[in-house]
MIVEX-619424 format. One line per 3 residues: for each residue x, y, z of C-alpha. Coordinates in steps of 0.05 Angstrom, whole numbers, plus 5000, padded with zeros to 4 digits. Layout:
<pts>
X/Y/Z | ...
</pts>
This chain:
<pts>
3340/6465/8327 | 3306/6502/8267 | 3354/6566/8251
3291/6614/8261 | 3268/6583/8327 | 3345/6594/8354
3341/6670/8335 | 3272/6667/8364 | 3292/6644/8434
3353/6694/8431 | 3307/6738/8425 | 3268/6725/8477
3321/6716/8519 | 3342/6796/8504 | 3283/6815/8524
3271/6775/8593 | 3333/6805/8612 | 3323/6883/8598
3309/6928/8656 | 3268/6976/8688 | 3300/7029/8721
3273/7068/8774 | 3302/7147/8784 | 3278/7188/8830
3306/7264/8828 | 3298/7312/8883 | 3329/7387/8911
3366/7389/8969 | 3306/7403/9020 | 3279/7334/8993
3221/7358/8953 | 3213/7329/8885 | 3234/7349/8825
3189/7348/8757 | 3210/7351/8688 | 3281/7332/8699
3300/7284/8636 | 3339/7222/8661 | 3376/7181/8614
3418/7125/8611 | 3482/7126/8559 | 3527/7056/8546
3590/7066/8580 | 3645/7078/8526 | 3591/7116/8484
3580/7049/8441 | 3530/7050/8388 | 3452/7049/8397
3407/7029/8349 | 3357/7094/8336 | 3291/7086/8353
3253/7136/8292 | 3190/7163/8319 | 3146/7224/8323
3123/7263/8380 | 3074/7328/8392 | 3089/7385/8426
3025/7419/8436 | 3011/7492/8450 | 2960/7491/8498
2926/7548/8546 | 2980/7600/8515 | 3042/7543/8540
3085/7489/8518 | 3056/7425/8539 | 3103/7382/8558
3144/7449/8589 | 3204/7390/8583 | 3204/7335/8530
3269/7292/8521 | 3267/7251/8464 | 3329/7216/8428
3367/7250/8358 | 3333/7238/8293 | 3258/7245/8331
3212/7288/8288 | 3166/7335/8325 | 3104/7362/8307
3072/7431/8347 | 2993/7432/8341 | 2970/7494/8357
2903/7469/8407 | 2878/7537/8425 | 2836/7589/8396
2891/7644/8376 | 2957/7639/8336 | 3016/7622/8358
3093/7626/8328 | 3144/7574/8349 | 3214/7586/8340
3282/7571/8371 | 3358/7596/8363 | 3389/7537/8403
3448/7510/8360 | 3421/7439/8371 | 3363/7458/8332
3352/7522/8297 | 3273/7540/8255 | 3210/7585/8259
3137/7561/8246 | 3111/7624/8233 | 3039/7646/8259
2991/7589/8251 | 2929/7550/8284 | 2920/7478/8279
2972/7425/8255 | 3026/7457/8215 | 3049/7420/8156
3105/7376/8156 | 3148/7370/8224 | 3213/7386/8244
3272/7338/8246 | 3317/7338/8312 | 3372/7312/8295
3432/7337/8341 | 3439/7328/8413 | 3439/7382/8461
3392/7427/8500 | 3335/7463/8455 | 3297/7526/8477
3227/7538/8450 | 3191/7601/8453 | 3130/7637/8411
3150/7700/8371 | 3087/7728/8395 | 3069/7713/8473
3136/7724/8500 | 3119/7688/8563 | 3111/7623/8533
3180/7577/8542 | 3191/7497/8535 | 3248/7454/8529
3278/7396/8493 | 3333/7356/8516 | 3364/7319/8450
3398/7255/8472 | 3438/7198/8431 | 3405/7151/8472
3338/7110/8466 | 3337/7101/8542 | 3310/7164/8572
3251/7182/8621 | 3222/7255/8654 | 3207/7258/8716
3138/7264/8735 | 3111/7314/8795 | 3133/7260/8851
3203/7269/8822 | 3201/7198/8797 | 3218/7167/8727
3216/7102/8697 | 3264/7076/8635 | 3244/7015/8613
3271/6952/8574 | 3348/6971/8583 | 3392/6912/8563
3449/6887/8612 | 3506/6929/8614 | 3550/6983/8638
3526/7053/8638 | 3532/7123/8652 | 3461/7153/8682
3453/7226/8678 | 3402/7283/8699 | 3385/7349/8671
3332/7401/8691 | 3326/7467/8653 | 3326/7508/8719
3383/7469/8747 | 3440/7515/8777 | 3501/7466/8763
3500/7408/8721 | 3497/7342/8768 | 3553/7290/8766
3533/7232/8721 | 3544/7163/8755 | 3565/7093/8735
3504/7045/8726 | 3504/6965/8727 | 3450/6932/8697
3446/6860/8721 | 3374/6847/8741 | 3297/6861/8720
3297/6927/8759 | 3350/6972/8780 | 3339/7039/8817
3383/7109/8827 | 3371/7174/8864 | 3397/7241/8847
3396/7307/8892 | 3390/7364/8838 | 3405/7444/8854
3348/7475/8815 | 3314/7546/8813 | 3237/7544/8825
3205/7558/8767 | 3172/7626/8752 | 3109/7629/8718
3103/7690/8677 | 3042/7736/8676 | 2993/7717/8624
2949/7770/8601 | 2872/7755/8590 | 2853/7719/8520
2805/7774/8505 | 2857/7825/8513 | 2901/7785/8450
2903/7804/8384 | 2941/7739/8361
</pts>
């Protein structure tokens, strides 16, 4: 067999066997739970090939929009600024540390995530604005949606170690061993979390910024 029609049907072959894995995340009184990142990390921590990309975080209505965006290290985020005042994005989280200061629009450039760990956003101006990023070293990651339900797709065979994270939860959740053998695979995780508060917003007309 030609050498490139051999790598061709390996090839093929990786990808009729990677997964789809089904996580659903709920609180103790069953109700589901949204915008908990899921992610899926080889067991023994061996290497994953990084998957460079760009993603928006948009500042929407006065809030982060996604409130929680996971995303793997080395993912370069943009904030447009979609409404009609200014806005100032900033975080001190050691994982990621910058200011944008007060702009509308699409600020130039982007910024580089590049560390994993837990990032806390907020706008130096409307102090009730808050979102999250969860930095992981993996490509295989989901967020759950409002059903509590996430879906991380083409995951090659292997041994893993699935984990949860919510930015309200009161104790971190025990990660678990994960097998993947078949097409799909599914999980379930029971999460302590803290309803979220939504913080008084006064009227646009009342803004200066």
């Amino acid at each position: 067999m030609h050498r490139f029609t051999i790598a061709a049907a390996v090839l093929m072959a990786g990808f009729a066997q990677a997964a789809t894995l089904e996580v659903r995340v709920r609180d103790a009184s069953g109700t589901p739970v949204a915008d908990a990142a899921v992610f899926a990390v080889p067991a023994g921590g061996g290497g994953e090939a990084k998957r460079a990309t760009k993603v928006q975080i948009e500042q929407r209505e006065r809030e982060f929009i996604p409130f929680v965006t996971v995303l793997q290290a080395g993912t370069t985020v943009s904030f447009p600024n979609r409404d009609p005042i200014l806005h100032h994005v900033y975080s001190f989280s050691a994982a990621k540390p910058f200011e944008i200061k007060l702009y509308s629009g699409m600020p130039p450039g982007g910024e580089l995530f590049d560390k994993p760990g837990v990032v806390t956003l907020g706008c130096n101006i409307h102090d009730w604005m808050i979102g999250y990023v969860l930095v992981v070293s993996t490509p295989h990651f989901a967020r759950t949606d409002e059903h509590g339900a996430a879906r991380i797709r083409d995951i090659p065979p292997g041994a893993y170690e699935l984990r949860v994270w919510h930015p309200q939860q009161k104790a971190a959740a025990d990660a678990r061993p994960l097998a993947v053998e078949g097409a799909t695979a599914s999980a379930a995780f029971v999460l302590d979390v803290a309803p979220r508060r939504v913080k008084y917003k006064p009227p646009l007309d009342r803004l200066k910024y």
